[in-house]
C-alpha positions as YAML, in Angstrom:
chain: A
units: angstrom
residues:
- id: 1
  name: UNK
  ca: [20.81, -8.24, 6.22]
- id: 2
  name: UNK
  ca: [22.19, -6.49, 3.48]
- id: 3
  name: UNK
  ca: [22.65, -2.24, 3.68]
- id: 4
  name: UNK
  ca: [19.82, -1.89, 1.29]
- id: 5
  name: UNK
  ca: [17.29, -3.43, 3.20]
- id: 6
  name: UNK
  ca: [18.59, -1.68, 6.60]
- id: 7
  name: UNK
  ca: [18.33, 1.63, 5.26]
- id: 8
  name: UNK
  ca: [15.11, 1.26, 3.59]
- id: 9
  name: UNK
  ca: [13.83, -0.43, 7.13]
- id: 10
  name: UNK
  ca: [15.31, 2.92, 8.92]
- id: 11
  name: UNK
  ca: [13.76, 5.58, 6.00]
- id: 12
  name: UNK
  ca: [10.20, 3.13, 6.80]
- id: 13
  name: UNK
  ca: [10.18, 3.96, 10.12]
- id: 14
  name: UNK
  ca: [10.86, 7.57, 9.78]
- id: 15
  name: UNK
  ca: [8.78, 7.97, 6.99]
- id: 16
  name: UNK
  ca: [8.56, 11.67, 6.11]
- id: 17
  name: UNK
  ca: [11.20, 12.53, 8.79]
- id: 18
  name: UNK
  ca: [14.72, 13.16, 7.32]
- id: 19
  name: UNK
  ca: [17.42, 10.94, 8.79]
- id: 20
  name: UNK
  ca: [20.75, 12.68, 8.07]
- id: 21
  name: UNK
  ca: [23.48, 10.30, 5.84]
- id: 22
  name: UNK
  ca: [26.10, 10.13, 8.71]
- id: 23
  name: UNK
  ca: [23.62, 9.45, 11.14]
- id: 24
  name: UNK
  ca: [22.65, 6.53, 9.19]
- id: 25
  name: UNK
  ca: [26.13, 5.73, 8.81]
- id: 26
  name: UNK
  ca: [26.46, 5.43, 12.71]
- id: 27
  name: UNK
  ca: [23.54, 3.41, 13.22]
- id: 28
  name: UNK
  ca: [23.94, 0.65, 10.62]
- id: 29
  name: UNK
  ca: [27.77, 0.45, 11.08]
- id: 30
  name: UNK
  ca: [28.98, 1.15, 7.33]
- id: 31
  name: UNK
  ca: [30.31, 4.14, 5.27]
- id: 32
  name: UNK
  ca: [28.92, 6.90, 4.09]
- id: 33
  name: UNK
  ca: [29.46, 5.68, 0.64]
- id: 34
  name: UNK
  ca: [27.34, 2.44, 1.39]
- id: 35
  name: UNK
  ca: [24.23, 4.51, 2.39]
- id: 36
  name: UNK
  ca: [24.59, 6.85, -0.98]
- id: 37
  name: UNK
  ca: [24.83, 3.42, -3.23]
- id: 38
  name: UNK
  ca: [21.80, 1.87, -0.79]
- id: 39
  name: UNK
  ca: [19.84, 4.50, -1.64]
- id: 40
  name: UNK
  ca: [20.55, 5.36, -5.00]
- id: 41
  name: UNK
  ca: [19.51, 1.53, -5.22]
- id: 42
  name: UNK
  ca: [15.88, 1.90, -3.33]
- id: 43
  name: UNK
  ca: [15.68, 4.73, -6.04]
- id: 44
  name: UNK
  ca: [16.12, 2.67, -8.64]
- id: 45
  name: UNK
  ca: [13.18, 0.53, -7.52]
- id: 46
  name: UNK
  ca: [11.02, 3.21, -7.41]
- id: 47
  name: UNK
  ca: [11.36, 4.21, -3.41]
- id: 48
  name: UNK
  ca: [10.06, 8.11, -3.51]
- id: 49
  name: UNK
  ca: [12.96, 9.36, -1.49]
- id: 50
  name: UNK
  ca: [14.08, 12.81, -1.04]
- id: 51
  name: UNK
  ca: [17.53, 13.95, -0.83]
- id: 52
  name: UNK
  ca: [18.26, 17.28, 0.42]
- id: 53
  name: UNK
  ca: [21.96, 18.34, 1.35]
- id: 54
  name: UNK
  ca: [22.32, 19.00, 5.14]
- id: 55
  name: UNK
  ca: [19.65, 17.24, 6.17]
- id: 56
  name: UNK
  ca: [19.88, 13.92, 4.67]
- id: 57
  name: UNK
  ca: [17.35, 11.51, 2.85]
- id: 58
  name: UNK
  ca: [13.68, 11.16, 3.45]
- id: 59
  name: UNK
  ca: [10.89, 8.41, 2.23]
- id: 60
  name: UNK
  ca: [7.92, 10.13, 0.70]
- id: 61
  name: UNK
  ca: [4.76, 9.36, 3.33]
- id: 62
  name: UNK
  ca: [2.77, 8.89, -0.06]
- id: 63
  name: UNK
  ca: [5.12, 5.84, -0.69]
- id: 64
  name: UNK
  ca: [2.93, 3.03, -1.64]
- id: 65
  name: UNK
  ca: [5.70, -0.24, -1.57]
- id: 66
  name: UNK
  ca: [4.78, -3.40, -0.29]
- id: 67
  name: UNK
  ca: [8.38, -4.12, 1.60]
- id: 68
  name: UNK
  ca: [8.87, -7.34, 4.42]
- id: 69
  name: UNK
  ca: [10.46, -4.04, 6.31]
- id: 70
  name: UNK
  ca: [7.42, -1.69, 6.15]
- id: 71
  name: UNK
  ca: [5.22, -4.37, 7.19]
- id: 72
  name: UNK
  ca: [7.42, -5.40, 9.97]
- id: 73
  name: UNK
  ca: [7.68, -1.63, 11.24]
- id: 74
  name: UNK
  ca: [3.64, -0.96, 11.38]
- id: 75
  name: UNK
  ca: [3.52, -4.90, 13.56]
- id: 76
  name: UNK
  ca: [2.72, -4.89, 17.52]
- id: 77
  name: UNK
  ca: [6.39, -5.85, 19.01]
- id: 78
  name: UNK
  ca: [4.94, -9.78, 19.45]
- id: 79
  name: UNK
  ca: [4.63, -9.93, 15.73]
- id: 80
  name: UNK
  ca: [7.72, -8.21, 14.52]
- id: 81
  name: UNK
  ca: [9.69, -11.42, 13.67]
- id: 82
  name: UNK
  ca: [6.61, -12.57, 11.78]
- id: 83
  name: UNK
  ca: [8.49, -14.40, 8.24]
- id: 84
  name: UNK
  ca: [7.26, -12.38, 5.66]
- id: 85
  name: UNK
  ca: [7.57, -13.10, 1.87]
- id: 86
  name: UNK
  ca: [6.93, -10.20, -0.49]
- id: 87
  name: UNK
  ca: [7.00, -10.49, -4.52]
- id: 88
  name: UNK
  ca: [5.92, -8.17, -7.29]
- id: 89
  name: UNK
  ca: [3.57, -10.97, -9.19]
- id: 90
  name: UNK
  ca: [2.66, -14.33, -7.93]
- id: 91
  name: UNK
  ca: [-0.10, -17.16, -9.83]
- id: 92
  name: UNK
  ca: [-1.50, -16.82, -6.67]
- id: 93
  name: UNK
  ca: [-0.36, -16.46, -2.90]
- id: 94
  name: UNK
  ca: [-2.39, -18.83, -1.65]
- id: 95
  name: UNK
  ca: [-0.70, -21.43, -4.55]
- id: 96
  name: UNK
  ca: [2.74, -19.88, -3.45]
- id: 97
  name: UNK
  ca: [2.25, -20.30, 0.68]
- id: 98
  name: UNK
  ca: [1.12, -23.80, 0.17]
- id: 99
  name: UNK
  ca: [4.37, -24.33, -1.99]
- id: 100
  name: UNK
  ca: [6.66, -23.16, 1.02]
- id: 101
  name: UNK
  ca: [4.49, -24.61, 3.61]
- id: 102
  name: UNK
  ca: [5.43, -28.05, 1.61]
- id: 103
  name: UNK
  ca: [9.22, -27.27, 1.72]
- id: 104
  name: UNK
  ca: [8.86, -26.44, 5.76]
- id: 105
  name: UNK
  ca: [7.48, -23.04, 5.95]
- id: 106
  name: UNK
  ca: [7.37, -21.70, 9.56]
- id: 107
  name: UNK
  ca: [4.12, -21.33, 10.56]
- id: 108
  name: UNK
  ca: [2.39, -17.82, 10.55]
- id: 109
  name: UNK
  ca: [4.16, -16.95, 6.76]
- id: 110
  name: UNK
  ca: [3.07, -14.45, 5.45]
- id: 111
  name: UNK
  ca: [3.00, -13.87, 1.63]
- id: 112
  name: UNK
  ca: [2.08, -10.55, 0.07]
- id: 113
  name: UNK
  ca: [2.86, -9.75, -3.89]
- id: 114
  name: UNK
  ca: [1.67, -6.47, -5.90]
- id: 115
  name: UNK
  ca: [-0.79, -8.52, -8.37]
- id: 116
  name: UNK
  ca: [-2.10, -12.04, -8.88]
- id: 117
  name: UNK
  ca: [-2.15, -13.32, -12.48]
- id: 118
  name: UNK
  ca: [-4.26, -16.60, -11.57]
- id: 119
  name: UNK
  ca: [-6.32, -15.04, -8.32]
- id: 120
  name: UNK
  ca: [-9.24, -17.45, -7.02]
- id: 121
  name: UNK
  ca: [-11.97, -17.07, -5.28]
- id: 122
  name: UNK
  ca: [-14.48, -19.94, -4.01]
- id: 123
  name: UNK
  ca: [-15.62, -22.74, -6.23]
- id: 124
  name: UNK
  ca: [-12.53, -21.83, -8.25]
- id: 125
  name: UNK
  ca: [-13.96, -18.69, -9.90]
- id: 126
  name: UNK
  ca: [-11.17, -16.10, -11.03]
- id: 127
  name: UNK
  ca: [-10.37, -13.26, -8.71]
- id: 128
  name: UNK
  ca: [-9.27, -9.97, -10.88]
- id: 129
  name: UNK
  ca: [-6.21, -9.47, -9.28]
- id: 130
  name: UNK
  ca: [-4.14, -6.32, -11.17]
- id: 131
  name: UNK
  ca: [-1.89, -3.65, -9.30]
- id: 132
  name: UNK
  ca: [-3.19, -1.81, -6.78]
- id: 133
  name: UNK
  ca: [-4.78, -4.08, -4.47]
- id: 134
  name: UNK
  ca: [-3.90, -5.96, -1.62]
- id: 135
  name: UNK
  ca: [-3.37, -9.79, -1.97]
- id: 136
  name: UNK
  ca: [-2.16, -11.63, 0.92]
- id: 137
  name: UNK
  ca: [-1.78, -15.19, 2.46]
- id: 138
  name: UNK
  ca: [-1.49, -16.12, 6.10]
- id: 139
  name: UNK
  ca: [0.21, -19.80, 6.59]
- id: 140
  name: UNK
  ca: [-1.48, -21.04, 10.08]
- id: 141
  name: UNK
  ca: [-0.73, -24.24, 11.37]
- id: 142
  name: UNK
  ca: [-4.16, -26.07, 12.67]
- id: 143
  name: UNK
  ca: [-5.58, -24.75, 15.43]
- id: 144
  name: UNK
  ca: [-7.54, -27.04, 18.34]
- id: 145
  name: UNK
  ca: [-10.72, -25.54, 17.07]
- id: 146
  name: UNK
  ca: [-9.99, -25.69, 13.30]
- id: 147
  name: UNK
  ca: [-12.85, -28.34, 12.93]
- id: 148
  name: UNK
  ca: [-15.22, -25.50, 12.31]
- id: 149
  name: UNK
  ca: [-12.61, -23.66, 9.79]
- id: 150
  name: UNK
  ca: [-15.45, -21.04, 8.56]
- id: 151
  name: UNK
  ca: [-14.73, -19.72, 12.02]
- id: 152
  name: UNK
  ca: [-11.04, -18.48, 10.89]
- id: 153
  name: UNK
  ca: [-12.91, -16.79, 7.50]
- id: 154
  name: UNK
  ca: [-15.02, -15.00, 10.01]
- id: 155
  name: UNK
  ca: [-12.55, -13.99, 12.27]
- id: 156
  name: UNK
  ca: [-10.36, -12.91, 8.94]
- id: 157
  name: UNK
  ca: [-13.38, -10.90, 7.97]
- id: 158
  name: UNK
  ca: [-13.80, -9.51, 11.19]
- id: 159
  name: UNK
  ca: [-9.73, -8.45, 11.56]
- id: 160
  name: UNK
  ca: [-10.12, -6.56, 7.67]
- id: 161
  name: UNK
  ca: [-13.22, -4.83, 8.51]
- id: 162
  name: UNK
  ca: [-12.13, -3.10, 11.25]
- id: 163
  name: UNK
  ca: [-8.23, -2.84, 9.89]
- id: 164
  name: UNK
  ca: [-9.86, -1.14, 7.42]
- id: 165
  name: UNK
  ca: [-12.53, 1.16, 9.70]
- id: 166
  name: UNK
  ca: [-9.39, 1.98, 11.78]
- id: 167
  name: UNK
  ca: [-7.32, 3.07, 8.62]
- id: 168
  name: UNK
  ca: [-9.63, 4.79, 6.41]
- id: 169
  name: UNK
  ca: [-12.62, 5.59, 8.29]
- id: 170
  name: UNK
  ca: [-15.20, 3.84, 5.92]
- id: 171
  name: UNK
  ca: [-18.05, 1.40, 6.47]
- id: 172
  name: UNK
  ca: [-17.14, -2.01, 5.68]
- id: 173
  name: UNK
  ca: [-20.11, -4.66, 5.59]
- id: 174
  name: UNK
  ca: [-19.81, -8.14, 5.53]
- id: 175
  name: UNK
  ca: [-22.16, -10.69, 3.52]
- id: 176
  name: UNK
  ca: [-22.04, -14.30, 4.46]
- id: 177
  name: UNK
  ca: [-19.42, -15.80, 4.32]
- id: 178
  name: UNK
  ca: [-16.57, -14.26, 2.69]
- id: 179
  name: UNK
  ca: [-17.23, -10.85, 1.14]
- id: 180
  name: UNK
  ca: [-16.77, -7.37, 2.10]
- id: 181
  name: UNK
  ca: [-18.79, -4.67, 0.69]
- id: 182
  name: UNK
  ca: [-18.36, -0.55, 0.82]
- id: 183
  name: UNK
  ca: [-20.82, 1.54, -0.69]
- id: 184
  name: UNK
  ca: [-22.55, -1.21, -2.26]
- id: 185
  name: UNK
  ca: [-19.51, -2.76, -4.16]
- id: 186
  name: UNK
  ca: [-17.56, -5.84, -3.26]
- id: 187
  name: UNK
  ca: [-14.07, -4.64, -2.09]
- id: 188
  name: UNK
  ca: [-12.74, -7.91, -0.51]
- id: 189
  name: UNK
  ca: [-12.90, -11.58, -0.67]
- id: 190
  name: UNK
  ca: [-11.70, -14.05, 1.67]
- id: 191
  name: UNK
  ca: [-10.64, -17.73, 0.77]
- id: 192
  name: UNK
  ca: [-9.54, -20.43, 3.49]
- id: 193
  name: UNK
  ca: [-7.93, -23.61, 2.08]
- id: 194
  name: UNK
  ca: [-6.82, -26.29, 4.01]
- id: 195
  name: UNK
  ca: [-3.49, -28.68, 3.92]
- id: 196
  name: UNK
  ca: [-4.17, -32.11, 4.20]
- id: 197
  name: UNK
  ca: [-2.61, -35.31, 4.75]
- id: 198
  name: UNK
  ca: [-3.26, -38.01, 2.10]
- id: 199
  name: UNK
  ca: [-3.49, -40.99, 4.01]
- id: 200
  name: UNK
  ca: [-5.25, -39.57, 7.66]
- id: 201
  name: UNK
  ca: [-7.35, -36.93, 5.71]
- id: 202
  name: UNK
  ca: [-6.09, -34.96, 8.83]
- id: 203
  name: UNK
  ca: [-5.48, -30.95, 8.32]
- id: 204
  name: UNK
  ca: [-1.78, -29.88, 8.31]
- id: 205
  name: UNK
  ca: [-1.71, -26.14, 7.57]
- id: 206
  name: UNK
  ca: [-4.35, -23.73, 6.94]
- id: 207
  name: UNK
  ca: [-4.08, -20.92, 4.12]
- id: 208
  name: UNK
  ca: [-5.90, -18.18, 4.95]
- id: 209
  name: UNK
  ca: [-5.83, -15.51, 1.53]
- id: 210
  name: UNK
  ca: [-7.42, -11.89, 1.63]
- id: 211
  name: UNK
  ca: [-7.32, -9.84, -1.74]
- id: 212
  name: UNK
  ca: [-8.73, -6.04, -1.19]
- id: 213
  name: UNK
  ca: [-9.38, -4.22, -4.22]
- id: 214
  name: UNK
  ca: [-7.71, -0.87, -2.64]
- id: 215
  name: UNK
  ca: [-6.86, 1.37, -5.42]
- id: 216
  name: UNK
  ca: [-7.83, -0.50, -8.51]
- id: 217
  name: UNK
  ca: [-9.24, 2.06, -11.30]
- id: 218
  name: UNK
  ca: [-12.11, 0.32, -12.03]
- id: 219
  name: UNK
  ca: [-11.27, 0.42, -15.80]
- id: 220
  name: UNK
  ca: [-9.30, -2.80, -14.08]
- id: 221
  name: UNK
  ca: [-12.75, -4.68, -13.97]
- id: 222
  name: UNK
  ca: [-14.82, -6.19, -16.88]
- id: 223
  name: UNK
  ca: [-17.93, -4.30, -17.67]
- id: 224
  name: UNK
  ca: [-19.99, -6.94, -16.38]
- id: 225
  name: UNK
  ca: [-17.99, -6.73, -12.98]
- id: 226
  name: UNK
  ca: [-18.06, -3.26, -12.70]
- id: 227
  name: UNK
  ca: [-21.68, -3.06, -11.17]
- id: 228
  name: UNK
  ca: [-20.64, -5.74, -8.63]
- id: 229
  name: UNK
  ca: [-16.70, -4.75, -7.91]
- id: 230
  name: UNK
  ca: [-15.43, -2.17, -6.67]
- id: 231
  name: UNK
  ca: [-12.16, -0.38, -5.12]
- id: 232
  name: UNK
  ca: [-11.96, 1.93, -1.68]
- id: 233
  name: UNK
  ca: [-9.53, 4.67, -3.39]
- id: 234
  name: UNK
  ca: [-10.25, 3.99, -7.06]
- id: 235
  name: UNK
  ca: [-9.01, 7.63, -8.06]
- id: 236
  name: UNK
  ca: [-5.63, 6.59, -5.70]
- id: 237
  name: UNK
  ca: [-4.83, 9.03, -2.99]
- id: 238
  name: UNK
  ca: [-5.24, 6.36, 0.20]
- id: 239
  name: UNK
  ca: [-4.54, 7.74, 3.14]
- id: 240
  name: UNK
  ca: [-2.53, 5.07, 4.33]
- id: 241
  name: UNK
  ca: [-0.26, 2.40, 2.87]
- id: 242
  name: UNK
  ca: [-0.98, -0.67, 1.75]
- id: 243
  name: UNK
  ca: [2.01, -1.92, 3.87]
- id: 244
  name: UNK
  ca: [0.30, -0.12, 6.94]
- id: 245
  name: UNK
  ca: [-3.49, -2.07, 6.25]
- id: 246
  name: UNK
  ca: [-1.17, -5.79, 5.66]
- id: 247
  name: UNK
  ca: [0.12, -4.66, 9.54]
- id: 248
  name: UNK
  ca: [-3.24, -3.91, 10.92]
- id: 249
  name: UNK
  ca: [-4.98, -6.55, 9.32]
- id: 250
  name: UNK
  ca: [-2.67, -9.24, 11.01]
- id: 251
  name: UNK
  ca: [-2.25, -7.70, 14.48]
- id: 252
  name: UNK
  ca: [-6.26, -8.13, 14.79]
- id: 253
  name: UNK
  ca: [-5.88, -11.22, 13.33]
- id: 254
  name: UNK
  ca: [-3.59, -12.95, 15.02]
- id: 255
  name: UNK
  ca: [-5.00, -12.60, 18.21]
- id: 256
  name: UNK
  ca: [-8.30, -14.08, 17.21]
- id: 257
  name: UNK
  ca: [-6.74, -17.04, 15.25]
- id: 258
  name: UNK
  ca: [-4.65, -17.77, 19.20]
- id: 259
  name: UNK
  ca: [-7.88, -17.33, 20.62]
- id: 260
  name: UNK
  ca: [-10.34, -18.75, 17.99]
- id: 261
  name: UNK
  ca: [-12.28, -21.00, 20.76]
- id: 262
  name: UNK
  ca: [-13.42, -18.54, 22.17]
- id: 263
  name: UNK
  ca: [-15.35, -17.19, 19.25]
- id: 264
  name: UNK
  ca: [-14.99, -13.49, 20.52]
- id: 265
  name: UNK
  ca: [-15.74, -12.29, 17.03]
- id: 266
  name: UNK
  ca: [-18.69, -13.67, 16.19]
- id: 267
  name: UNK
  ca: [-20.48, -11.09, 17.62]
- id: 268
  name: UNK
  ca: [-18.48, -8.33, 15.66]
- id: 269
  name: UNK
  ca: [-19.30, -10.28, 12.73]
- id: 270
  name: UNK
  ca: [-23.07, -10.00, 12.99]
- id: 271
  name: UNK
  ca: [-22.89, -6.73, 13.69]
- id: 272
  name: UNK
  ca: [-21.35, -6.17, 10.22]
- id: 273
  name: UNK
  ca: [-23.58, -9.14, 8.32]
- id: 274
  name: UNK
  ca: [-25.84, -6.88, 6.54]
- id: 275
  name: UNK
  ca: [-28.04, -9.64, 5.32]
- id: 276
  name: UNK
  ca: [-29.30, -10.92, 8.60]
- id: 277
  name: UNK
  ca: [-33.13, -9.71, 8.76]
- id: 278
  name: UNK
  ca: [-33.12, -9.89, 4.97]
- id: 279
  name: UNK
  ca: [-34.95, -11.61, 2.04]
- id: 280
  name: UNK
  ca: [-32.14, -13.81, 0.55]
- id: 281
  name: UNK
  ca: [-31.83, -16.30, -2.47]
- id: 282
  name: UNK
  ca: [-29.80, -19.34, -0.81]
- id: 283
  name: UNK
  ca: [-27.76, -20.62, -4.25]
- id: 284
  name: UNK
  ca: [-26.74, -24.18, -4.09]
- id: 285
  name: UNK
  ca: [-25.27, -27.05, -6.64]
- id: 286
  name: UNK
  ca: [-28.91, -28.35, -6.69]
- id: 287
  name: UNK
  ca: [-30.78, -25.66, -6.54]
- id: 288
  name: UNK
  ca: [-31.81, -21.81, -5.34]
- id: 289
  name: UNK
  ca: [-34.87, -20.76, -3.28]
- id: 290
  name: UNK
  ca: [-35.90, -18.14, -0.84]
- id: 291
  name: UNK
  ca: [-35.15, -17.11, 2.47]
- id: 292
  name: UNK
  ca: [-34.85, -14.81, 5.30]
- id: 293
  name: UNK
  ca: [-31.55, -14.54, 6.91]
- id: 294
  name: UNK
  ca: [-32.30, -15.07, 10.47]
- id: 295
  name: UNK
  ca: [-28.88, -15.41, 12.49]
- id: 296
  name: UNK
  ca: [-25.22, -16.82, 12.42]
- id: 297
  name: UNK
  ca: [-24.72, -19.25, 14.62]
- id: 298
  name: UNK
  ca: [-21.98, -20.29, 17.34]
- id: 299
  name: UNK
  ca: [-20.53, -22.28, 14.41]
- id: 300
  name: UNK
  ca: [-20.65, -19.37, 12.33]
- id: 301
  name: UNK
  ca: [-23.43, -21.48, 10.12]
- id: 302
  name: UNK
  ca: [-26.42, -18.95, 8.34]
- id: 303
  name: UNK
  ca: [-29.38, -19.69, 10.05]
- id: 304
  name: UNK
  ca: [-32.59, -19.33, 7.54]
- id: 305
  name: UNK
  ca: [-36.03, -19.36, 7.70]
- id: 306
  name: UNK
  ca: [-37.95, -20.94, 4.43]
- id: 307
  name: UNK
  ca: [-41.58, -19.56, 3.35]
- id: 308
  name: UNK
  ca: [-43.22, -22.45, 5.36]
- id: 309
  name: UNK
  ca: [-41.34, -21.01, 8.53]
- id: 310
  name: UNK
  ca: [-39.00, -23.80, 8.79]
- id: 311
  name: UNK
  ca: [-35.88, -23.24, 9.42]
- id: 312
  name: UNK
  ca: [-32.79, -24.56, 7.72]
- id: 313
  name: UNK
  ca: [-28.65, -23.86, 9.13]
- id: 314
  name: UNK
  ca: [-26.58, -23.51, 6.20]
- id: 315
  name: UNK
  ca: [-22.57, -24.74, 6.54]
- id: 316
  name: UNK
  ca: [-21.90, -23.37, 3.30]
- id: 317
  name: UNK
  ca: [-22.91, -22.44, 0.09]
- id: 318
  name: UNK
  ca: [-23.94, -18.91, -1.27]
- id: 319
  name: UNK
  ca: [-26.27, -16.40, -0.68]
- id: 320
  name: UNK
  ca: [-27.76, -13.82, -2.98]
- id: 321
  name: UNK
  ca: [-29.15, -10.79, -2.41]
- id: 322
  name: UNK
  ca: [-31.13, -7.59, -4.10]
- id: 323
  name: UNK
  ca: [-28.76, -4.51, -5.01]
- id: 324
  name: UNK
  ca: [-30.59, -1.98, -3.16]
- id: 325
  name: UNK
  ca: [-29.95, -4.14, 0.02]
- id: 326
  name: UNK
  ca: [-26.00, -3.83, -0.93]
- id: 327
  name: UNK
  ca: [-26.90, 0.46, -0.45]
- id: 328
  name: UNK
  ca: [-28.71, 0.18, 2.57]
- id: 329
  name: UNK
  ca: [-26.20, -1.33, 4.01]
- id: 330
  name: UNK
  ca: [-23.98, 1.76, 3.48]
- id: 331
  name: UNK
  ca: [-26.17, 3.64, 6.62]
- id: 332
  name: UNK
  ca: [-23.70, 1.27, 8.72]
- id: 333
  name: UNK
  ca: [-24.16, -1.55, 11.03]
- id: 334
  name: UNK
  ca: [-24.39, 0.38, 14.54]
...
């Protein structure tokens, strides 16, 4: 690994904390000279690092970096050897981890990059993607229990939620499937693509991709999206890295995707569904009509109830819902 990277893994770890030149020296088995030119480099990049003579260099605990070694540093020691990918700008990580799962990818990649230029969300729509958020891709080979995959989009929206809870103390709601809401704006979306083989129709690899708009300014959004998107630090400030959310996010993960069968989350899920109780418009190719969200299922299917009192158990599709609902559901979930 080159000097660069070990320093910048060390100064990560210690972030805030001064670690002295020679001491640095001693650990990583090089000159003095090579740590002055390693970080002189990081500095160059735009690593906020203090130098201060007799007591040695020191990353900034504002630093805000997605790095492979920050990530790896904030990981519970069974993930720490996770392959991680990190770029500045990417089409789309999703696009880029099915690339690399094509040329052999180990399983469990992760791909992270600063902004998105071609983001997606379901159905194809665009997902505004600029600096400032986090936009990541988990490559998971299939699971015995990936026949019901909207049980991994769960489980991801489960693992953010309460990354994020954890992290920043806010209220994170979920609406079925795939969004995340805090004070009434849509801060997350989740999209789960599979890998198939063309002759057996048979799943190969599962892309899991969460983008969380973390501090986007909202002058980042359209007009039009502005009353439905929205950022959890859109003035900046976070008080936590993005590199430190990526970390949390998979070491809840993880353990659920090992574990899916046993549909622990599901629970935590409908905790956090703030639409179950409510009057919902159910929006499909053919048609919309209304409906009370009743419960989600041990498949992880919406169950509904139609004016007539039937009922009807949704596999997919997309719900809509009033505004005001989106605020109430700011009063929390407990």
């Amino acid at each position: 690994m080159p000097t660069r990277q070990l320093v910048l893994d060390r100064l990560e770890q210690a972030c805030g904390n001064f670690l002295s030149g020679e001491q640095l020296a001693q650990e990583l088995k090089v000159s003095r000279a090579a740590i002055w030119k390693a970080v002189n480099q990081l500095k160059k990049e735009g690593y906020p690092i203090t130098a201060v003579t007799n007591r040695g260099y020191a990353l900034d605990v504002r630093a805000d970096i997605l790095s492979e070694q920050g990530v790896r540093a904030a990981l519970l020691p069974q993930y720490n050897q996770l392959p991680i990918r990190v770029y500045k700008e990417l089409a789309s990580t999703n696009l880029q981890a099915k690339q690399l799962a094509l040329k052999g990818a180990p399983n469990q990649l992760v791909v992270l990059c600063d902004q998105q230029t071609e983001g997606r969300g379901r159905y194809e729509r665009p997902f505004v993607s600029p600096e400032g958020g986090i936009y990541m891709s988990v490559l998971l080979r299939p699971h015995p229990c990936i026949h019901e995959p909207v049980l991994l989009t769960i489980a991801a929206a489960v693992a953010v939620s309460e990354a994020l809870e954890a992290l920043c103390e806010e209220t994170i709601c979920i609406k079925w499937v795939n969004d995340l809401y805090c004070k009434g704006k849509k801060i997350c979306g989740i999209l789960t693509e599979a890998i198939t083989d063309f002759e057996s129709g048979a799943i190969n690899e599962i892309v899991l991709g969460i983008g969380i708009n973390y501090t986007t300014p909202s002058t980042a959004f359209s007009e039009e999206l502005r009353s439905i998107a929205g950022s959890l630090y859109p003035n900046g400030n976070p008080p936590v890295s993005r590199v430190r959310v990526v970390a949390e996010i998979l070491n809840r993960l993880l353990p659920m995707w090992e574990n899916l069968d046993q549909k622990q989350f599901l629970e935590k899920y409908r905790k956090r569904c703030y639409i179950l109780g409510q009057e919902v418009v159910v929006l499909s190719a053919q048609e919309s009509y209304p409906a009370r969200a009743l419960d989600i299922d041990i498949h992880g299917r919406l169950v509904v109830e139609l004016p007539d009192h039937t009922r009807q158990v949704l596999r997919n599709g997309e719900i809509s819902v009033h505004p005001t609902q989106l605020l109430a559901a700011d009063r929390g979930y407990e």
